[in-house]
N, C-alpha and C positions, 0 to 999 in steps of 0.2 A: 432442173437446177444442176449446174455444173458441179464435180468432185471435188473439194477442196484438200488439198495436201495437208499432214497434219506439221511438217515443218516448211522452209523456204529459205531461200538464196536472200542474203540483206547485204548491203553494205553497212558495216555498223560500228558505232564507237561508244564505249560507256563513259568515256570522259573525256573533259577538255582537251584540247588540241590542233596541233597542223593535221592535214589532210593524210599528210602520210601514216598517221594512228588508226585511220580508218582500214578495215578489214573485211574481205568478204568470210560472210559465217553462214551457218544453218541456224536460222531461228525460229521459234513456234510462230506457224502463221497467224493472226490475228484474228478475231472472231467478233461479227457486229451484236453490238450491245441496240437495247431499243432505241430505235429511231434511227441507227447508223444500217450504213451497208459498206459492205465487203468490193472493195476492186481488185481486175486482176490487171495489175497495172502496166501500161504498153508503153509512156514515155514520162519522164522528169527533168522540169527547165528544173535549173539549180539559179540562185538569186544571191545578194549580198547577205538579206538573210541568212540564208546555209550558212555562211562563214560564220558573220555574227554569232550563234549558235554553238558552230562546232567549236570556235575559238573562243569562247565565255567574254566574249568582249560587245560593250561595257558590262559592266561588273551588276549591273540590273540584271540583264543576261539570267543568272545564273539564280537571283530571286525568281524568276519565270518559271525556269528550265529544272534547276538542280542545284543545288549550293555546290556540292564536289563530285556530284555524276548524273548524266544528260537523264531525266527520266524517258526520253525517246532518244535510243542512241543511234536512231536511223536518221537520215538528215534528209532532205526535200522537201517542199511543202507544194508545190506546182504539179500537178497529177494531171495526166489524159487516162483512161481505164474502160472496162466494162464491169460491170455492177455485174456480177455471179450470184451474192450470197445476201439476204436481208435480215436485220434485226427487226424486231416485235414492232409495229405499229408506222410498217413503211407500204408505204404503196406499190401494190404486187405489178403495177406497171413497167417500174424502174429495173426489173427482173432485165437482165440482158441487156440495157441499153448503154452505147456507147458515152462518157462523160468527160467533164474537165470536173477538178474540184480543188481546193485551195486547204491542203491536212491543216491540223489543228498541231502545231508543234514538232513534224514532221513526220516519215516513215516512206516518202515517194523509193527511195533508194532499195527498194525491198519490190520482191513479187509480186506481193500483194498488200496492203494499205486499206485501211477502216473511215469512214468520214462518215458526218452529220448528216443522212439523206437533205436537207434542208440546204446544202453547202453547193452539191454538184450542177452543171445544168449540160442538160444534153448536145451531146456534139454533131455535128452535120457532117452528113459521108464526106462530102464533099475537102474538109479540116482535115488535116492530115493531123496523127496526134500526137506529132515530135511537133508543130505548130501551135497546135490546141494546146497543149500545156503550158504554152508563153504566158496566156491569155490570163490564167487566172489569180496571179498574182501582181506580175512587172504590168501587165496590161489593165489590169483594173485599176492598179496605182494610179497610174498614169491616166484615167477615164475619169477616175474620182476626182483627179486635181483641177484636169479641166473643168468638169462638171462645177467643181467648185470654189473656180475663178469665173465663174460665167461667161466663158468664152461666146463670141457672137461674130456675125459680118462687122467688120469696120473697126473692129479691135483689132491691136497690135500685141502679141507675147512674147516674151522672151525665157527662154528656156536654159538655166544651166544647170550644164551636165548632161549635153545633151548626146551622147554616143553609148550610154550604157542602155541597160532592160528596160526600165521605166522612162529613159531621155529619148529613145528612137520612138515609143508609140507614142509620148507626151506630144515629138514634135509634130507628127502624123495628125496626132487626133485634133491637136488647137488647128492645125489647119483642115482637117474635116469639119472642123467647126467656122468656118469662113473668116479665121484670123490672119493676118499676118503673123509669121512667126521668125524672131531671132533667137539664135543659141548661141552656148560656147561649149566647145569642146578643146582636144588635142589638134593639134596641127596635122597630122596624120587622118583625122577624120572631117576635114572641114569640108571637104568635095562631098563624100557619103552622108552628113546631113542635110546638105543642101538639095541633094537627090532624094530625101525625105519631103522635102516640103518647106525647107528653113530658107527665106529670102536672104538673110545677112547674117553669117556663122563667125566668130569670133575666136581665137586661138586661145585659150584660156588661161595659157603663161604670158602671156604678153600682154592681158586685159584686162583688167581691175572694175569696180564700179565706179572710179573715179572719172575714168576714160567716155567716160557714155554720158551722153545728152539729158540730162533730169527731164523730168513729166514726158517720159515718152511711151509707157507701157501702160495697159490696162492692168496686166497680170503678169505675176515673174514667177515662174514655177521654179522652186528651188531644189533639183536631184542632189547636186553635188557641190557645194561651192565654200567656200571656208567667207564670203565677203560680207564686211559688216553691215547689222542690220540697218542700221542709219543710212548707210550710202543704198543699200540696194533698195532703201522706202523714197527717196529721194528723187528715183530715179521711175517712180509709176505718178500716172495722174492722179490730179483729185480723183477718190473714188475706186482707184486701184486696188489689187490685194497680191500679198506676196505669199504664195505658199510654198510650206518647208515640209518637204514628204521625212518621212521618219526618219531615214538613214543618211540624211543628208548632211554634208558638215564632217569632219572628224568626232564633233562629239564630246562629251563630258566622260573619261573614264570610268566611272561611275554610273551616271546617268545619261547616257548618251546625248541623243537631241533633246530630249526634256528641257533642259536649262534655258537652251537656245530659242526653243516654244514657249517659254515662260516670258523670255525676254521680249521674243517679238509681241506677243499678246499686251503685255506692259508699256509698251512701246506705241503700241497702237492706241492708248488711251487717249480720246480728244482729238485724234484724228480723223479725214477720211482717208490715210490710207493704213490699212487693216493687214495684221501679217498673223497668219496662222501656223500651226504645225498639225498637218494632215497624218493620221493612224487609220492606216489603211483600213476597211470593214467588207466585208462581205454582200454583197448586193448581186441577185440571181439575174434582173432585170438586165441591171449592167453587161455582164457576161454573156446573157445571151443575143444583146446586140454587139460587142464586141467579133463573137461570135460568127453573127449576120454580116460584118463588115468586111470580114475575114474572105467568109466566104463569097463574099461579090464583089471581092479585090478590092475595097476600098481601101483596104488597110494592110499592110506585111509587113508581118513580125521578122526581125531583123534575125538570124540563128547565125551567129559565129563559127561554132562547127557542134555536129551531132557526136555523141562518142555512145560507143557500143558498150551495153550492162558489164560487161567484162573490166571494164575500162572505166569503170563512174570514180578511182580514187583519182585520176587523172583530172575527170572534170571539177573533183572542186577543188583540185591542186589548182589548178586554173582562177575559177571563180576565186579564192585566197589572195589571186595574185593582183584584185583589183582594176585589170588592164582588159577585162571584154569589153567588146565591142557589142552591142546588142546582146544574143545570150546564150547560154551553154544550158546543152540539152543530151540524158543519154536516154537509147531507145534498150526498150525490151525487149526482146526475138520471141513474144508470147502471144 
């Protein structure tokens, strides 16, 4: 069993705020309680999440987290690592092995990080794991939506928002899944989703749900899109579904996409076309074919640029700034 340090390098903030409040500190390393283990962590995708968080917005946020200061004031949630240290009643296998894992509330931004043994699933040499760390959040999003829009051969999807973390594997995956696949993004990225997988990309200033042919989708995965629910239900067949991943939307001040899931659910009474709001969960299965996909080139996680632990307030000054492209990742030198 490897040494553990009894303090470590974090980047950490104990209250709300822009990226620039963030600080690197010395903090007591963290210690796995039963059933968790100890990582010593090698890389951290950063997500819209991180903001969300750091920046107490919406104001739900902060019921979760902390009324007026972060109870986790380390921010990441997307982990690559090796398991060093085991809490009570984990399986002595997991000793040393390399992982992805999805924290609970965050702490990626730190040396080392604590999670549910239950959470992690083992990484393949082969995953590098400034890669592997996409996987376990933007990329499971993105698995689950598919997964449950029933993606198939002969289906048609359409994808908005499709140039961020969760939009580049969503496009990926409905087409690993034998869909056709349309998106919208920026005008700046219409080329690079189509080199994803996307047959017809849409500039998304310039295209409304207006604009588009009703009963044309099986499935509208919704990353990012402010367009009303009415027009975007109008525009799937009978039988359709429209899903609204959590952070999608600008959002209710308050209560973020909530509302907006309340609506589409309401919305969908007496129909067949059905619109959800997808909160993301944890599935090991998932991941580790995600994983598999990875590794046999099926699938590449889009990385904007890597930035070095030195360098992590830079990356969610970035991530803040709402304009990645795929995703911001920094690595460990550990």
């Amino acid at each position: 069993m490897s040494a553990v340090p009894a303090q470590m390098d974090a980047w950490a903030n104990p209250t709300y705020g822009p990226a620039e409040g963030t600080q690197r500190r010395r903090v007591p390393t963290p210690r796995p309680n039963r059933g968790e283990v100890l990582l010593q962590v090698r890389a951290t995708a950063l997500a819209a999440g991180d903001y969300h968080v750091m920046a107490g917005t919406p104001w739900l946020v902060k019921l979760m987290f902390g009324l007026t200061t972060l109870k986790q004031p380390i921010r990441g949630i997307e982990v690559a690592g090796r398991v060093i240290s085991l809490g009570d009643d984990v399986a002595s296998e997991l000793q040393d092995t390399e992982v992805i894992a999805e924290l609970e509330g965050g702490g990626g931004l730190g040396e080392y990080a604590v999670v549910k043994a239950d959470r992690v699933a083992i990484r393949p040499a082969e995953v590098e794991p400034s890669v592997a760390a996409t996987l376990a959040v933007s990329g499971s999003t993105a698995a689950q939506a598919v997964d449950q829009a029933g993606l198939a051969p002969g289906c048609t999807a359409l994808v908005l928002g499709a140039s961020g973390g969760v939009g580049t594997f969503a496009v990926q995956l409905a087409k690993l899944a034998g869909a056709e696949v349309h998106a919208t993004c920026g005008a700046a990225n219409l080329q690079l989703i189509k080199e994803m997988g996307a047959s017809t990309v849409f500039d998304y200033r310039s295209t409304d749900a207006g604009d588009l042919t009703p009963n044309t989708y099986d499935a509208i995965i919704d990353v990012r899109s402010d367009w009303p629910l009415g027009l975007s239900r109008r525009l799937l067949r009978p039988g359709g579904k429209l899903i609204m991943i959590g952070s999608a939307g600008s959002g209710h001040p308050v209560l973020g996409p909530i509302p907006r899931g309340i609506a589409g659910a309401l919305g969908s009474i007496g129909s067949s076309r059905k619109s959800s709001l997808l909160m993301q969960s944890v599935d090991h299965e998932r991941l580790i074919r995600l994983l598999e996909q990875v590794r046999t080139k099926q699938l590449t996680p889009l990385i904007e640029r890597t930035y070095a632990f030195d360098d992590a307030r830079d990356a969610l000054a970035r991530v803040s700034s709402g304009r990645v492209v795929g995703k911001v990742v920094v690595e460990l030198d550990q």
